[in-house]
C-alpha positions as CSV (number, residue, x, y, z in Angstrom):
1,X,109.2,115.0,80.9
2,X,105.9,115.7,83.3
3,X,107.4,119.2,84.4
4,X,110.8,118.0,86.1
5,X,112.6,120.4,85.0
6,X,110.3,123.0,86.5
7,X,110.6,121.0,89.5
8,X,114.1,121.0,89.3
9,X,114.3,125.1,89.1
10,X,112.0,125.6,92.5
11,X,114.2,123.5,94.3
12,X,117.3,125.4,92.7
13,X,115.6,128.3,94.2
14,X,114.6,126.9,97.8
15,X,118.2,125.6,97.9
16,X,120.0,129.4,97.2
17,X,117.5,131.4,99.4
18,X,118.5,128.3,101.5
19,X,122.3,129.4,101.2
20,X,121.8,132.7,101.7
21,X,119.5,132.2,105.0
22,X,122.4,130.4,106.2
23,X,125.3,132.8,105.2
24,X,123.4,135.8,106.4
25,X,122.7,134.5,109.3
């Protein structure tokens, strides 16, 4: 499963420092 789920898990992570950018802000 060439690394997807790793894949998957940075973009979990971009997507909640994302979130809190946004509510923070």
């Amino acid at each position: 499963m060439f690394e997807f789920s790793e894949f998957f898990s940075d973009f979990s992570v971009s997507c909640v420092f994302v979130w809190i950018s946004v509510f923070l802000d």
